[in-house]
C-alpha positions in Angstrom: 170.8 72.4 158.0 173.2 75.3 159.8 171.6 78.5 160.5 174.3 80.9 160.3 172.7 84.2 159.9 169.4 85.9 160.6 167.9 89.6 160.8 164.7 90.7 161.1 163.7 94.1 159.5 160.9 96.3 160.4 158.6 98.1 157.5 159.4 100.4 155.9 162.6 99.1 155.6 163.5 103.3 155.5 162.5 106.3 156.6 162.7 108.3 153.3 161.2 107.1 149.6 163.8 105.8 147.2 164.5 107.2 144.2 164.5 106.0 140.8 167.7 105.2 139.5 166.1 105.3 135.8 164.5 108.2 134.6 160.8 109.7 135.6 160.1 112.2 132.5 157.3 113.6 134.2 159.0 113.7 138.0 156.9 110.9 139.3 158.3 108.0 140.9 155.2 105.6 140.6 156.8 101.2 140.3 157.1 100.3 137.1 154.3 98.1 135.3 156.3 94.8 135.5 157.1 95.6 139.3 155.4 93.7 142.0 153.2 96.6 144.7 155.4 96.4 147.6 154.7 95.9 151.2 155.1 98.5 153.8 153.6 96.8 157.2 154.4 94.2 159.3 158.2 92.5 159.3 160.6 90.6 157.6 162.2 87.8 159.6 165.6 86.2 157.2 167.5 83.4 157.8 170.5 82.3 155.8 170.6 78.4 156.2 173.9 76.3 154.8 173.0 72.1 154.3 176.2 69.8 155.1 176.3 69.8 151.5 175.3 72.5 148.5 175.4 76.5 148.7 172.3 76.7 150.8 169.7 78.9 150.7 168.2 82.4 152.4 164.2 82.2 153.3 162.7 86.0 154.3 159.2 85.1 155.8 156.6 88.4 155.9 154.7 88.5 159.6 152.2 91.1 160.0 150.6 91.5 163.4 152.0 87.9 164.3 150.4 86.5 161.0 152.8 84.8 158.1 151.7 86.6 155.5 154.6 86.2 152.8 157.3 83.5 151.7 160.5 84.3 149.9 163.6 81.6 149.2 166.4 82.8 147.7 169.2 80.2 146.6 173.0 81.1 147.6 174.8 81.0 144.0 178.4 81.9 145.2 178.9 82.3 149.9 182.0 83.8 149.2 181.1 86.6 146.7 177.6 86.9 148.6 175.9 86.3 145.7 172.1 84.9 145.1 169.3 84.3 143.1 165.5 84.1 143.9 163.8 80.7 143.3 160.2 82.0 142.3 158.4 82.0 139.0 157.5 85.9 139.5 159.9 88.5 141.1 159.3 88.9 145.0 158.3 92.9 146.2 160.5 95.2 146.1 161.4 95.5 149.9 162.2 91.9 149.7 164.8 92.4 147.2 165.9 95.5 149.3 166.2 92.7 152.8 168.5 91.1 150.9 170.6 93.1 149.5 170.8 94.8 153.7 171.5 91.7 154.8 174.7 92.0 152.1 173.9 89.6 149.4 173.4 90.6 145.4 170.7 88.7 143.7 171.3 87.9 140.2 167.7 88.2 139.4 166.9 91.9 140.5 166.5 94.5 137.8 169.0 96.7 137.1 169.1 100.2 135.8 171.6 99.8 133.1 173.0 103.4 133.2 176.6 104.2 133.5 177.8 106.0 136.5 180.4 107.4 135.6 178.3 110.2 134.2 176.7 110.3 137.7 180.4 110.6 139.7 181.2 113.6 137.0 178.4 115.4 137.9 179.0 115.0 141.7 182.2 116.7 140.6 180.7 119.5 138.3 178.7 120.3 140.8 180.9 120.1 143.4 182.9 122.6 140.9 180.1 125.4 141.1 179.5 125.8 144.4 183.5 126.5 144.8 183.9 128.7 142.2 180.7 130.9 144.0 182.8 131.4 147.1 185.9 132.5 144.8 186.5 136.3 146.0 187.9 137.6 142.3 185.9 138.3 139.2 187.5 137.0 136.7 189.1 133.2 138.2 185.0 132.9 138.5 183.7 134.3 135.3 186.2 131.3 133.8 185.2 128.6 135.9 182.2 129.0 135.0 182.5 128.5 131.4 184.6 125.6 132.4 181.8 124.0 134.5 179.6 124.6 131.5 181.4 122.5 129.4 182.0 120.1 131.3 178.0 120.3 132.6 177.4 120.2 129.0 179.8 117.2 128.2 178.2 114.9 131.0 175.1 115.1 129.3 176.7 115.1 125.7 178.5 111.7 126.7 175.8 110.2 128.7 173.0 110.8 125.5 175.3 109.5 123.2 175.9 106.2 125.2 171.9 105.5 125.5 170.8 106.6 121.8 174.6 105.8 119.9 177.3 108.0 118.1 175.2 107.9 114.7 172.5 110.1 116.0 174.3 112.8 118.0 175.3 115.2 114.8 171.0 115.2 114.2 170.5 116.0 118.1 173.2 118.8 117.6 171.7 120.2 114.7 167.9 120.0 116.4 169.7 122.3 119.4 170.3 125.2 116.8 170.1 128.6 118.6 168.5 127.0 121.9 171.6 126.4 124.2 172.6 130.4 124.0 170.1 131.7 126.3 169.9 128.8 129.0 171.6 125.9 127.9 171.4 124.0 130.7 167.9 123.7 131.2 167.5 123.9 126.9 169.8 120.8 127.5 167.6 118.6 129.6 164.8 119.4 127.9 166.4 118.4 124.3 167.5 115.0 125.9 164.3 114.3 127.3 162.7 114.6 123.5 165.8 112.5 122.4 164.8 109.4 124.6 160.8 109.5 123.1 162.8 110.3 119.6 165.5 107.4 119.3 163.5 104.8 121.7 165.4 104.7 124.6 164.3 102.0 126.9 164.9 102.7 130.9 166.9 106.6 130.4 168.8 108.1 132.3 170.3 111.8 132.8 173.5 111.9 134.4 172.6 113.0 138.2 175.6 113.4 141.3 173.4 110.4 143.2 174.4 112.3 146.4 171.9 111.9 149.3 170.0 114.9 149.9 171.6 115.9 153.0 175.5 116.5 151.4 175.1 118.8 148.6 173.0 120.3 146.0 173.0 122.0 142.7 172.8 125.7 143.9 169.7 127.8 143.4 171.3 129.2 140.1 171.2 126.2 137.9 168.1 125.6 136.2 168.1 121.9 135.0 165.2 119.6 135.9 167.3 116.9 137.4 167.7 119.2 140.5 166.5 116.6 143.2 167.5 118.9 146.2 166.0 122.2 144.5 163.3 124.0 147.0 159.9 125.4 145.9 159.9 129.4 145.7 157.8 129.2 149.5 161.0 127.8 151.0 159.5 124.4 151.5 161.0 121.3 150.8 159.6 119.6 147.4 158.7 115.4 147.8 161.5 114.8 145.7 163.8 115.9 148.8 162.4 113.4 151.2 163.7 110.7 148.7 167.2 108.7 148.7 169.3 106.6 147.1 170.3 104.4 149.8 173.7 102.1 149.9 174.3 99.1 151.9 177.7 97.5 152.4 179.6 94.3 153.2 182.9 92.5 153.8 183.2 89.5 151.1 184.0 86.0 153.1 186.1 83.2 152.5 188.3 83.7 149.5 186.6 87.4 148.8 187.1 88.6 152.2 189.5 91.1 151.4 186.3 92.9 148.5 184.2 95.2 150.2 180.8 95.2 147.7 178.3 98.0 147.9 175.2 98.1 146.5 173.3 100.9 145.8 169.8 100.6 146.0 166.9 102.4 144.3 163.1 102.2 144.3 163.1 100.1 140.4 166.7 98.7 140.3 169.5 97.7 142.5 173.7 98.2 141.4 176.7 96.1 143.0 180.5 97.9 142.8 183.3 96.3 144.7 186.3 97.5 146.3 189.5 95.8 146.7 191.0 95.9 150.3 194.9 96.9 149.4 196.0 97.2 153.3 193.6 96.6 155.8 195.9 98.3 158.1 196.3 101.5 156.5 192.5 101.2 155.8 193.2 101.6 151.8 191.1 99.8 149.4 191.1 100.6 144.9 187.4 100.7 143.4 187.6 97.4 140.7 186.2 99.6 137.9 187.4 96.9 135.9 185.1 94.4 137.4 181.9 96.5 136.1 183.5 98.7 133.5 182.0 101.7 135.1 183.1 104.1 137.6 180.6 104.1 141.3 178.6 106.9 141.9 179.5 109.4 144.3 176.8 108.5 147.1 179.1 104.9 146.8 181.6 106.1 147.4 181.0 108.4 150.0 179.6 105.5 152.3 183.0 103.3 151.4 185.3 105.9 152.4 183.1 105.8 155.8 185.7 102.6 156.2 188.5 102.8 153.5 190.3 105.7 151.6 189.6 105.0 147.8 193.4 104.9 146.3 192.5 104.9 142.8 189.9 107.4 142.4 190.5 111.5 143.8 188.6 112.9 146.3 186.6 115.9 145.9 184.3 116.0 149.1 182.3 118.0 150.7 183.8 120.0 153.1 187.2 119.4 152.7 189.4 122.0 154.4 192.9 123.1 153.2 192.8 121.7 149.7 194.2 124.4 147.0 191.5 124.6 144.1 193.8 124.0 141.8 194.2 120.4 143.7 190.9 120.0 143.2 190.5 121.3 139.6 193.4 118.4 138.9 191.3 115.0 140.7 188.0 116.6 138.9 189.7 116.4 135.9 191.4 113.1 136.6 187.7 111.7 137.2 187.1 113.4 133.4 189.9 111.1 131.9 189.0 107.9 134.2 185.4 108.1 132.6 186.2 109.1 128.8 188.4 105.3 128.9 185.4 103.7 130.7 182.8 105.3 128.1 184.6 107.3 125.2 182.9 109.6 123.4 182.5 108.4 119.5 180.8 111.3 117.5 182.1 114.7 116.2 179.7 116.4 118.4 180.6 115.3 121.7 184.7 114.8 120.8 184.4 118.5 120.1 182.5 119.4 123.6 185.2 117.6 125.3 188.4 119.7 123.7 186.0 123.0 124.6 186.6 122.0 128.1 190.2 120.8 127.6 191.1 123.6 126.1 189.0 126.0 129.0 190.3 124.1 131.6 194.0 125.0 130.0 193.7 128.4 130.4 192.2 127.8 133.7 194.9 126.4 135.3 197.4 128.7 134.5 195.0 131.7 136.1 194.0 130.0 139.2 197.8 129.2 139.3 198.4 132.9 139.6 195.9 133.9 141.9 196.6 131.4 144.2 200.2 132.8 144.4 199.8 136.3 143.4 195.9 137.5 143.7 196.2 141.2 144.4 199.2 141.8 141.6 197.3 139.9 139.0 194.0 141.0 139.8 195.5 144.6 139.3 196.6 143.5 135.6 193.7 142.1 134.6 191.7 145.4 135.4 193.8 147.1 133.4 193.0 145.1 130.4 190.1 145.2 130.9 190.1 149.2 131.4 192.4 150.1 128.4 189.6 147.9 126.5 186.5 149.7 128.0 185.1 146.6 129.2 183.3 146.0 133.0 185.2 143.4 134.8 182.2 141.3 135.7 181.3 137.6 135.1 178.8 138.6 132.4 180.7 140.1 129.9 183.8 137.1 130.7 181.2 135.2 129.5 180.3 137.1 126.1 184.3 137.3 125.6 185.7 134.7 123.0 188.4 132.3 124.1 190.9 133.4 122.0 190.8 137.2 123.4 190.5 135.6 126.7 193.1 133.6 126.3 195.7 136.3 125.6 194.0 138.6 127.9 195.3 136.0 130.8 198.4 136.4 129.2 199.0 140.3 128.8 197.8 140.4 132.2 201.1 138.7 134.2 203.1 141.9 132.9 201.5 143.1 137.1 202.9 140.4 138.1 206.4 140.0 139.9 208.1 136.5 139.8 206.0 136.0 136.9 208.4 132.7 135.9 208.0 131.0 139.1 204.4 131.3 138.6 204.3 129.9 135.1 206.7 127.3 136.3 204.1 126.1 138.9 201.2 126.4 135.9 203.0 124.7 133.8 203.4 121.9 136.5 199.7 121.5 136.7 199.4 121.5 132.8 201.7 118.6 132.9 199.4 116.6 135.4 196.4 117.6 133.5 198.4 116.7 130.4 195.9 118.3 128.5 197.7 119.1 125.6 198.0 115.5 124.3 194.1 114.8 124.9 192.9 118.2 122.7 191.0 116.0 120.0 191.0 119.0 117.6 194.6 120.1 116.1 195.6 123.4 115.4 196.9 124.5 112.2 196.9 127.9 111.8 198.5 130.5 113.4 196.8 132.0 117.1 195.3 135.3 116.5 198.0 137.7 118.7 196.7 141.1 118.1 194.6 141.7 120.8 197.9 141.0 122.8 199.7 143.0 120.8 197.0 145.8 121.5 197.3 145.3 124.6 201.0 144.8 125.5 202.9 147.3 127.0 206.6 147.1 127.9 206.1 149.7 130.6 205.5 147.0 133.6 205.2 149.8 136.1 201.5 150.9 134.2 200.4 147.6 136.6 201.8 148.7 140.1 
């Protein structure tokens, strides 16, 4: 018998809690029933033994104060792959499981969450999405974005519901949300989904969180969902929730699979493997097999990946990036959108319909943060004279009470401040074309676009905007 690996790890394996990756309706993070109490003192010496013959084997022993206290074996299923399984009759604790997994092996036998996260990874993104379009000087690029985020905020969830409680149910969970998404539908959201799960019998829920650790971002003070895990109390003080993580541990494949990077990511009640396909080790360039796992990872993922490789096949929308036009990032957000509506498309009228609201926002959206990106001062001008000849305040409120349509050609009456107006629409029209969101609107237009607020509005004497 050849000993080629050992580690020893020290309890707790880490300094902060872990969080759930199901979900806690009543924000505590107590083990569930069928979960072993875990162990929190003492050691865990592992060795990872290989016979002349067979797959081998990895044994974690438990010392505590010099004592053997605890005996694990775990068989090796596949070297290669570093994948195993755990030989007992009963599951082992948790921090066991979490040893392993460290050390860089999966085990077929841990429980698993079952949620998609690609719902998670769009909602790093939405998120991510706020907090730029708060730093946006301009009034009116930010009283959109906001009703783009809240489409898309409100498609996550949309999508994510529908997956766990299935595309016959969603037009009865619409019509149970009558009146109560006007005032605060984001919180009116969560709290309808939470019902929904009790409702339709939803075993191990989830709502669609950004998985980031604690430390790298957070939904911003103004959002009012429940699912806020970085949110601070009203003293200033930290909540428990804060202290906890989602931690990820990776590792090179061997053998055969040494060119797959695996990560898991591992909560307190359930433990998820992606891999990542080394394309040029020299270049440091790997592609996320989303094929693999028909899912997209979660942003924590693949945060702690690109600590190694740049991610080819999936846009980057980081924290922190410098020197990165919004309208760049506006385009890998949505490319994340598409990338999850082919892992997990949406089935029912209800969310189809949520979907082409924020197709069809983000539409007009480009084209405006096209022009203030190029022109801000000259547009800005035009679009306070719209709104002055219509005796409306230019804030984000009232862009918010606005319909689309008059918004819509509001955006359009406004490029008459604007000089080089073509070039502009040429480079709009560009980012329309990556977006290609005319060919995903999933509700066709028949009738003829109401024009007469534009014609109201329209006047042929361009200098009224200088």
């Amino acid at each position: 018998m050849k000993t080629v690996g050992k580690e020893e790890y020290e309890l707790p394996l880490f300094d902060n809690q872990l969080l759930r990756l199901t979900y806690s309706p009543d924000g505590r993070f107590s083990e569930s029933e069928n979960q072993h109490t875990d162990i929190e003192s003492g050691e865990l010496h592992l060795k990872e033994t290989v016979p002349s013959t067979g797959k081998g084997s990895i044994s974690v022993i438990h010392k505590d104060d010099g004592e053997n206290v605890g005996r694990y074996r775990f068989k090796i299923i596949d070297q290669d792959q570093r994948i195993c399984r755990y030989t007992g009759s009963n599951g082992p604790p948790w921090s066991i499981y979490c040893a392993v997994t460290e050390y860089g092996y999966h085990c077929q036998t841990v429980p698993q969450s079952e949620r998609k996260h690609a719902f998670d990874l769009l909602d790093a993104g939405a998120l991510e999405l706020l907090q730029k379009i708060q730093q946006i000087e301009y009034q009116y690029p930010v009283g959109w974005g906001l009703r783009v985020f809240e489409k898309l905020w409100l498609f996550i969830r949309m999508a994510a519901l529908e997956y766990q409680i299935g595309a016959e149910n969603m037009e009865e969970f619409v019509s149970n949300l009558e009146g109560q998404l006007d005032n605060d539908p984001l919180s009116s959201m969560i709290e309808n989904i939470e019902q929904a799960f009790e409702t339709y019998n939803v075993e191990n829920p989830f709502i669609p969180n950004s998985l980031r650790h604690p430390s790298t971002g957070s939904f911003l003070e103004t959002d009012g969902s429940k699912d806020n895990e970085t949110r601070q109390h009203s003293d200033g003080e930290q909540s428990e929730k804060e202290n906890r993580v989602w931690k990820v541990a990776t590792h090179r494949g061997r053998g055969d699979s040494a060119d797959i990077l695996y990560a898991s990511i591992i909560g307190s009640d359930a433990i998820e493997r992606f891999s990542f396909q080394i394309s040029d080790e020299e270049a440091g360039e790997c592609v996320a097999q989303t094929n693999v796992v028909g899912d997209l990872p979660p942003y924590t993922v693949i945060e702690s990946v690109r600590e190694q490789f740049e991610i080819t096949n999936l846009p980057s929308f980081v924290y922190g990036k410098k020197d990165v036009p919004f309208s760049q990032f506006l385009i890998d957000l949505d490319r994340i959108v598409r990338q999850a509506t082919k892992q997990v498309a949406p089935e029912s009228t209800p969310t189809e319909t949520i979907l082409d609201d924020y197709i069809s926002s983000l539409d007009v959206y480009l084209v405006i943060v096209a022009v203030y990106e190029t022109a801000p001062e000259e547009y800005n001008q035009g679009i306070r004279e719209v709104f002055s000849k219509l005796g409306i305040d230019l804030s984000t409120q009232n862009i918010g009470k606005l319909s689309h349509s008059d918004l819509d050609q509001m955006t359009s009456v406004a490029f008459q401040a604007v000089d080089d107006a073509d070039e502009i629409k040429e480079f709009a029209r560009e980012l329309l074309a990556t977006a290609n969101t005319e060919e995903r609107r999933r509700v066709d237009i028949t009738e003829d676009p109401d024009v007469s607020l534009a014609a109201e509005l329209y006047d042929k004497d361009v200098g009224l905007y200088k």
